[in-house]
C-alpha positions in Angstrom: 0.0 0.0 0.0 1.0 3.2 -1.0 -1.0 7.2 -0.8 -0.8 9.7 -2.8 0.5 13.5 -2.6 -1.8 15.6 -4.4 -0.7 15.2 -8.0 0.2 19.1 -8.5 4.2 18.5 -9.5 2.4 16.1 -12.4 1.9 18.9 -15.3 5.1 20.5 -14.4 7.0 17.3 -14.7 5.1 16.2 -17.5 6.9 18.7 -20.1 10.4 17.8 -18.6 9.4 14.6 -19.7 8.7 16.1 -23.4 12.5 16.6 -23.8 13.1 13.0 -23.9 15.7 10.4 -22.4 18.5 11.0 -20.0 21.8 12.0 -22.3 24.5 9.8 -21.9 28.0 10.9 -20.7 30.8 9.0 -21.5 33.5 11.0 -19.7 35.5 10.0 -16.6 33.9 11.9 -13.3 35.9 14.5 -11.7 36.7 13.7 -8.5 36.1 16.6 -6.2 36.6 17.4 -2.3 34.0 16.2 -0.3 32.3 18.9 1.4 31.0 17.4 4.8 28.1 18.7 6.8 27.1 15.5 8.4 25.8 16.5 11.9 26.1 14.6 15.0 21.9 13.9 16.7 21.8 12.9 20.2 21.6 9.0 20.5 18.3 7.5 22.0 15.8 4.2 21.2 16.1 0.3 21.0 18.4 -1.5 19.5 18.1 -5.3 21.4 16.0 -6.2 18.5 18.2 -3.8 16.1 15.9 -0.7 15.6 16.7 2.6 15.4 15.0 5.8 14.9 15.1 9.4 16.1 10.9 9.2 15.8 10.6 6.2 17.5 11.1 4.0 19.9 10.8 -0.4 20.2 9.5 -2.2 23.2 9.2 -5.9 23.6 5.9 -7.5 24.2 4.3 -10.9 25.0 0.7 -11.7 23.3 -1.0 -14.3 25.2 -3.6 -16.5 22.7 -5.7 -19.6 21.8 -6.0 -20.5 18.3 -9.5 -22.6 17.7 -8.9 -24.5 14.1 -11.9 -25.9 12.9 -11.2 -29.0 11.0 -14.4 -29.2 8.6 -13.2 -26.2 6.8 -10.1 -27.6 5.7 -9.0 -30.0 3.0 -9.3 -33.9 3.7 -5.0 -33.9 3.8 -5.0 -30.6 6.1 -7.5 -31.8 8.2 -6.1 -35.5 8.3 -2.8 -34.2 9.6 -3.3 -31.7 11.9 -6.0 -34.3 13.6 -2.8 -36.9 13.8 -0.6 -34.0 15.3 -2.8 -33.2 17.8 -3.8 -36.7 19.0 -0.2 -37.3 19.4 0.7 -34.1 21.0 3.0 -32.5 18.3 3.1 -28.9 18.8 5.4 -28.2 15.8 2.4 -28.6 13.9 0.9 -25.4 14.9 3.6 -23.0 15.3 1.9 -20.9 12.4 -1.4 -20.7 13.7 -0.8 -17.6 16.0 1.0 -15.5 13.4 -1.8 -15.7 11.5 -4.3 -14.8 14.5 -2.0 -12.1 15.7 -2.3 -10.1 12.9 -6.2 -9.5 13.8 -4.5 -7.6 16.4 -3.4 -4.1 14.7 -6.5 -1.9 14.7 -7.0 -2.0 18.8 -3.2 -1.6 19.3 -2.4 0.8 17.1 -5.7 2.9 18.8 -3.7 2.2 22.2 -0.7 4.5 20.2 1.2 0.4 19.7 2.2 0.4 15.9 3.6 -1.9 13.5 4.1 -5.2 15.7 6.4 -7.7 14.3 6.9 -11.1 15.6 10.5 -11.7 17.3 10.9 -15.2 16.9 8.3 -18.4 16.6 5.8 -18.9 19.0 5.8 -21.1 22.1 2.6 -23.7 22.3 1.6 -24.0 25.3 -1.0 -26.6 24.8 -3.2 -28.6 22.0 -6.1 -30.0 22.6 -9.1 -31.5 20.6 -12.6 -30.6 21.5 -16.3 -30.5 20.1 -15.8 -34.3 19.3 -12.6 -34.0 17.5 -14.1 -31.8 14.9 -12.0 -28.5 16.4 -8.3 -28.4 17.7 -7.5 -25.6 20.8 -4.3 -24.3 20.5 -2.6 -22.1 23.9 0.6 -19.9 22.9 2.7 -17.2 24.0 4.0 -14.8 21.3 6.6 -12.2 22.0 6.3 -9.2 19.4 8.4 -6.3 18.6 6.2 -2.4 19.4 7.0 0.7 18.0 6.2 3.6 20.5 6.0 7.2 18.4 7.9 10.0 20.7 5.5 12.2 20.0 2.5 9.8 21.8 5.0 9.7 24.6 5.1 13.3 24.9 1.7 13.8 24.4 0.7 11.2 27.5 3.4 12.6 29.7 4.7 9.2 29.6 8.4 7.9 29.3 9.1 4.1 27.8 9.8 3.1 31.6 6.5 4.0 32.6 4.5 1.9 29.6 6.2 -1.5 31.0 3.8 -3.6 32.5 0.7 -1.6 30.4 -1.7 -4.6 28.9 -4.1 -4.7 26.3 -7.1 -7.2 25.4 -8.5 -7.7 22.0 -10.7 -9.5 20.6 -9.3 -11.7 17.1 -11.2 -14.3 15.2 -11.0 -17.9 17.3 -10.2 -19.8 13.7 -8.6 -16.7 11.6 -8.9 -18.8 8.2 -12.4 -19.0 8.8 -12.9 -15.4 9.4 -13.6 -13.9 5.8 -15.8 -16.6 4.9 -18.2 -16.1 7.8 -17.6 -12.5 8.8 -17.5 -10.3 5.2 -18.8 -7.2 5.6 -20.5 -8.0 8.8 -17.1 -7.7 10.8 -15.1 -5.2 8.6 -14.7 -1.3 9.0 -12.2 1.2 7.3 -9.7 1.6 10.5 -9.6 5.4 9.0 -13.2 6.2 7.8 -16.1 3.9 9.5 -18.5 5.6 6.6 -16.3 4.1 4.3 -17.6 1.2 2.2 -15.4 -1.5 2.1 -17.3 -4.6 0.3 -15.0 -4.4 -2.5 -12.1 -4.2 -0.9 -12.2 -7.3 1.1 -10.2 -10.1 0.7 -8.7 -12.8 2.8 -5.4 -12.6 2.4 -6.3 -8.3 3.8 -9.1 -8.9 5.9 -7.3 -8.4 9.2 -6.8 -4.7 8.4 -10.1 -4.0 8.3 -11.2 -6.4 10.8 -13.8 -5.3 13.9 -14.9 -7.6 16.4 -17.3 -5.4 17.9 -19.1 -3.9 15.0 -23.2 -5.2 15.9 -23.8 -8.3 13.8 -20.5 -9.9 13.3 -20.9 -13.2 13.5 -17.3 -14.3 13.8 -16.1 -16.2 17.0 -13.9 -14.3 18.7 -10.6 -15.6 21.1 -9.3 -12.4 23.5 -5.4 -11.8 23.1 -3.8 -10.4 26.2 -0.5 -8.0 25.2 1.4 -6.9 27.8 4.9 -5.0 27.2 8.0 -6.8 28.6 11.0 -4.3 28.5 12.4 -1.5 26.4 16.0 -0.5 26.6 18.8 2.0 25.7 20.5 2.2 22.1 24.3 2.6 21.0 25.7 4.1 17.7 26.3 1.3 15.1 27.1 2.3 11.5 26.4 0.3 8.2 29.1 -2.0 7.2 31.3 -0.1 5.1 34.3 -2.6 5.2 31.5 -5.4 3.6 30.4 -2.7 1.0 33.8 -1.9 -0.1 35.2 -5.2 -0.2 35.1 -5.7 -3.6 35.8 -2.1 -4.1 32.2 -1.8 -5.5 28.6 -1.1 -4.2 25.6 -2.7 -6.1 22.7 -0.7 -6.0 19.2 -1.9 -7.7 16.3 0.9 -7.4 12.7 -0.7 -8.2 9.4 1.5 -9.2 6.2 0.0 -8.9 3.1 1.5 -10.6 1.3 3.6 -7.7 -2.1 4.3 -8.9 -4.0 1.2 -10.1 -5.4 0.1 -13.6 -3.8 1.1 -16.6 -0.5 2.1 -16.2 -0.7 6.5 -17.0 2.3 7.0 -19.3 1.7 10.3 -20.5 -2.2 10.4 -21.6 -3.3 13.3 -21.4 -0.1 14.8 -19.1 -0.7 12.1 -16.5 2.0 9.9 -14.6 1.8 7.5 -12.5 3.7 8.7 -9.2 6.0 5.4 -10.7 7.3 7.2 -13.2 7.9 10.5 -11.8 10.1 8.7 -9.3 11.8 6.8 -12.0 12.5 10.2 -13.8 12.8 12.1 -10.8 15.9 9.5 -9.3 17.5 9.4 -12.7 18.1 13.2 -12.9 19.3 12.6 -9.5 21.8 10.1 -10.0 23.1 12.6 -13.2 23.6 15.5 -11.2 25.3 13.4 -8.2 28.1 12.4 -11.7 26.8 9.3 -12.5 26.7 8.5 -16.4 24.3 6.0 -17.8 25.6 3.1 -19.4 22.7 1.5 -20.6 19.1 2.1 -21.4 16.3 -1.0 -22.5 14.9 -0.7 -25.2 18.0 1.5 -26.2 17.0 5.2 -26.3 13.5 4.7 -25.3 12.0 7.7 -23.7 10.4 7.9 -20.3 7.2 6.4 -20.6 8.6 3.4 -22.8 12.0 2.7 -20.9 12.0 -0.5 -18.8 15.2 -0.3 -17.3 18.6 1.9 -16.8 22.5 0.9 -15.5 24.5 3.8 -14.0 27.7 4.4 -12.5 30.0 6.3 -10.9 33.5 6.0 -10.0 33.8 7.8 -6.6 37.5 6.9 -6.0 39.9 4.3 -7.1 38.3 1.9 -3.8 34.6 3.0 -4.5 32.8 2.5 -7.8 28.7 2.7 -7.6 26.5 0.9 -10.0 22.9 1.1 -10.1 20.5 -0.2 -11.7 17.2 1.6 -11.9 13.5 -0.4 -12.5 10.7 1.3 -13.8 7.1 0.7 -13.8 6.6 -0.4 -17.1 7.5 -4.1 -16.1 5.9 -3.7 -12.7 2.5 -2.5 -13.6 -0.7 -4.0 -12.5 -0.9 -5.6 -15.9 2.3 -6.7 -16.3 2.5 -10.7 -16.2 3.1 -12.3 -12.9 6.1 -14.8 -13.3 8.1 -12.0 -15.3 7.6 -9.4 -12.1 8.7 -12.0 -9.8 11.7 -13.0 -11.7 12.3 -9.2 -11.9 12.5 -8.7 -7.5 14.0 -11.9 -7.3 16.8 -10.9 -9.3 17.1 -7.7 -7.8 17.6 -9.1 -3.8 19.8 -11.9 -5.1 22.5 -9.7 -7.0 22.2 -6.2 -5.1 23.9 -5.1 -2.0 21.2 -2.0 -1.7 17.9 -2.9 -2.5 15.2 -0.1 -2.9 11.8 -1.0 -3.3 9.0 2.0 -4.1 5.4 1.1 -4.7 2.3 -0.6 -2.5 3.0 -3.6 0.1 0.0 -5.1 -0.5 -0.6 -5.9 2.8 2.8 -8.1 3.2 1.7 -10.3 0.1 5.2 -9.7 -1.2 6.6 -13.4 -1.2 9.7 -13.1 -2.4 10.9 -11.6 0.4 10.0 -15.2 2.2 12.5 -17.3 -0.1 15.8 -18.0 1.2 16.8 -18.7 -2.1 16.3 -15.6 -3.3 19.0 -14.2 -1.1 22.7 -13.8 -1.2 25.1 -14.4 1.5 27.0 -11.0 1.8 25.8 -8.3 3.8 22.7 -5.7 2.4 20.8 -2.9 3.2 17.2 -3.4 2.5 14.7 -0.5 2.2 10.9 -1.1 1.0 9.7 2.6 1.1 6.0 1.5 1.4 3.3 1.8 4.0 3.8 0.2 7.2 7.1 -1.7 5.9 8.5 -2.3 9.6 5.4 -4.8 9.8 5.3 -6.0 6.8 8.6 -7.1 5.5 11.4 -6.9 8.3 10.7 -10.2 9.2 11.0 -11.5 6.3 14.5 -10.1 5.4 16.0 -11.6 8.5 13.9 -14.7 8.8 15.1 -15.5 5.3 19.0 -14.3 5.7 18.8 -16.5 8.6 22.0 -19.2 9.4 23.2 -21.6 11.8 26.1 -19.5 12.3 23.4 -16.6 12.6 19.7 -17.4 13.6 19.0 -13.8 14.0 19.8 -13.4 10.1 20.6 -9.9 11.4 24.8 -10.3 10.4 24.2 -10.0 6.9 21.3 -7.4 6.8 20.1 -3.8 7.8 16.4 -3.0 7.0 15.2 0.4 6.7 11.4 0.2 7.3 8.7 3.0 7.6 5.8 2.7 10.6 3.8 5.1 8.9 1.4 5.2 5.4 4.1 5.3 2.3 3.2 8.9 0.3 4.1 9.1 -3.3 7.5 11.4 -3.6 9.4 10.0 -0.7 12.4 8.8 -3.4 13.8 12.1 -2.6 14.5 11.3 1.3 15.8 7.9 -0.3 17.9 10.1 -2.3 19.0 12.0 0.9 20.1 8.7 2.5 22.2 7.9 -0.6 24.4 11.3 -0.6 24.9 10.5 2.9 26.0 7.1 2.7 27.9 7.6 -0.3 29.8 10.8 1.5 30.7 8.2 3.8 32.0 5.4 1.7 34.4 7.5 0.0 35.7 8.6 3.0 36.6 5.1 3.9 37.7 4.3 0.5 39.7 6.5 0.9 41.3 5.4 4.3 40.1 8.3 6.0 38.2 6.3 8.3 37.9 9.0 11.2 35.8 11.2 8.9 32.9 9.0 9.1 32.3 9.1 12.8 29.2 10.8 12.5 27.6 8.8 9.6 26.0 6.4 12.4 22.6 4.6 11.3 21.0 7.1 14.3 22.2 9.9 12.1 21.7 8.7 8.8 17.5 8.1 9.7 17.5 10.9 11.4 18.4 13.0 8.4 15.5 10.6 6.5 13.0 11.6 8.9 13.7 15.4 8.8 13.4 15.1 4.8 9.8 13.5 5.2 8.6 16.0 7.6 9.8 18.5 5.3 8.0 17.5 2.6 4.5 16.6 4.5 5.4 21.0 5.5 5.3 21.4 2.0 2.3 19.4 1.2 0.0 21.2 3.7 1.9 24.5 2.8 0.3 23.5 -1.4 -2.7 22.2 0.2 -3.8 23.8 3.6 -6.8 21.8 3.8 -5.2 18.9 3.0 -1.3 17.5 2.8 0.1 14.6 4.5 1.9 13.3 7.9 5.1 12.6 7.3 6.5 8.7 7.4 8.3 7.5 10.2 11.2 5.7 9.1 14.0 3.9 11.2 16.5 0.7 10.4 16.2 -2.2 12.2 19.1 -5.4 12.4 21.6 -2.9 13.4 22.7 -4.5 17.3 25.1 -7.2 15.7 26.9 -4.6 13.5 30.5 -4.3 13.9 32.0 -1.9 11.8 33.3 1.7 13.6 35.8 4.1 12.6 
């Protein structure tokens, strides 16, 4: 999921994008003297877990359950096995049960100011036990879950993150969640945002938990209460990227992806309109051309914006540093586009890319790739999926899937930066304000000057992210005083293992 800015930079874009492609320069970048103005922000937040933020702060939690799985609503196999697992007592069976009740959970806790829960680690079964003659199976866990706390909800309760441990919560979920669209449709669903909202064709079970309502007269759905109580918080530490693993090779990998924004077909110019997609696309591009990158390759081969599928770039900072990026547009990522070929398109960029950044709609987590071990490498990467509510949706999934014996956490080889927050259509430019940054800070240690990138810490580097995205939600109510947007939230999580200091 993505929203939109109001579309007003649209027109104006729209004749740059008369002019045509990108010119191509051929000529050897000048290597200039870096001009640093990287400031050093007070340290603060959780980092046990590996998130930081300067918006922000993580507390660990315990959700206390019972899953009730009704057997005649599944398949004759499904049903035959987990009837077998329970009579013989095998818990392992129904590990992902809760994860899937859990997630029935956001609306209440996100009213109680708790946002973007992530699990931290599998669940522990308490207990499984068959009931109503064998045709149900009970299932009694513990789950502990990762909570972001906003600083500003702090501040507005008077409250510090000392004074929230202990606070519980109870809400109501669906007993059997796989059950719950069938039997609660509209009859349990409400727009968290707009309860006037009708939602009928919105619904399906794959998002049904986000609009899910236990309490709304009529639902029919039985419901199982969830006790969360918050465990601990604690205090955070400046960790950096790992430069040394970036530079290596003397090379950074960079793959930036564009999905198509607004839905159906994909606007390429009709009438002056662009999808958000592709003013990203050409908005990054001029970027990268101003920052001295030259563009190496463009398919199909001088196509103009609007046509292009795909761009290489590449600039040689210093003799230890050379950037290449390869930039995705929407064209092979619209709505329309065929399945397979999309998939094969984000597979290959997480498995060949040491920075991987991802613009467009989560789709409420539905991303799978993200799930396949296989479609990760084994050297280090930073992560970003600039979409709505990205800390809940995909952070687990990195570091679940970068997983090892050697590192269970999955946390040595990975740094996620994540968003809490609805994704708003122009927020490539704070991506862009993160890459000056970290690129500033790469040469210096390409260049051995170590020491120079003391303050380019991952506190620092978000912080400067965050103060971009509240500049531009200033800008949007200063176009639109009746309107605008709140700025995202964004912070990094998988940070506590890093090593690297200068």
């Amino acid at each position: 999921m993505k929203l939109f800015a109001a579309r007003l930079a649209a027109s104006g874009l729209a004749a740059s994008l008369a002019l045509g492609p990108v010119g191509c320069d051929d000529s050897a970048p000048e290597e200039v003297a870096l001009n640093d103005d990287m400031d050093l922000f007070a340290d603060g937040g959780k980092t046990d877990t590996g998130y930081v933020s300067d918006q922000a702060a993580e507390v660990n939690a315990e959700l206390v359950g019972k899953v009730v799985i009704d057997l005649s609503q599944r398949d004759q196999a499904t049903r035959d096995s987990l009837l077998a697992a329970a009579r013989a007592g095998d818990k392992t069976a129904f590990t992902s049960f809760p994860t899937d009740q859990v997630k029935f959970a956001r609306n209440v806790l996100k009213k109680e100011k708790f946002n973007a829960n992530i699990e931290s680690g599998s669940p522990t079964i308490d207990s499984v036990k068959l009931v109503s003659n064998d045709t149900k199976v009970e299932v009694t866990y513990k789950l502990v879950v990762e909570s972001l706390i906003k600083e500003k909800d702090l501040k507005a309760g008077g409250l510090s993150l000392a004074q929230i441990i202990g606070k519980k919560v109870d809400i109501l979920v669906p007993a059997d969640p796989k059950t719950a669209f069938t039997w609660g449709g509209v009859a349990c669903a409400e727009d968290p945002d707009d309860p006037t909202e009708d939602v009928a064709s919105e619904l399906y079970e794959y998002n049904y938990f986000y609009y899910w309502k236990a309490d709304k007269a009529g639902c029919p759905v039985t419901s199982e209460k969830v006790a969360f109580t918050v465990k601990n918080t604690s205090a955070a530490k400046s960790t950096y990227p790992e430069f040394d693993q970036l530079l290596a090779d003397k090379k950074i990998t960079m793959v930036v992806l564009f999905g198509q924004l607004e839905h159906g077909d994909l606007l390429s110019g009709q009438n002056d309109e662009w999808d958000w997609g592709w003013i990203g696309y050409e908005d990054l591009t001029y970027w990268l051309k101003d920052e001295g990158f030259t563009e190496k390759t463009r398919v199909p081969a001088r196509a103009p914006v609007g046509k292009v599928q795909s761009s290489k770039w590449s600039k040689k900072y210093h003799a230890n540093l050379t950037v290449e990026v390869d930039v995705i547009s929407p064209m092979d990522l619209q709505d329309h586009a065929d399945s397979a070929k999309k998939d094969e398109i984000l597979k290959n960029a997480v498995k060949t890319h040491e920075i991987v950044y991802y613009n467009g709609h989560s789709f409420y987590g539905s991303l799978k790739v993200l799930d396949d071990k296989a479609n990760f490498p084994e050297y280090y990467q930073i992560i970003f999926m600039d979409s709505c509510w990205s800390y809940a949706y995909y952070t687990k999934q990195v570091f679940t899937a970068k997983a090892t014996a050697a590192d269970p956490s999955g946390m040595l080889k990975a740094d996620v930066l994540n968003n809490t927050e609805p994704g708003i259509s122009g927020s490539h430019v704070t991506f862009s304000v993160f890459l000056k940054k970290l690129f500033t800070a790469a040469t210096y240690v390409a260049k051995g000057q170590k020491s120079s990138a003391k303050n380019y810490t991952w506190k620092n580097l978000v912080t400067y992210m965050n103060t971009s995205a509240k500049k531009r939600s200033e800008d949007s109510k200063k176009e639109d005083p009746t309107g605008g947007h709140e700025p995202e939230i964004y912070g990094v999580s998988g940070v506590t293992t890093n090593v690297w200091k200068p």
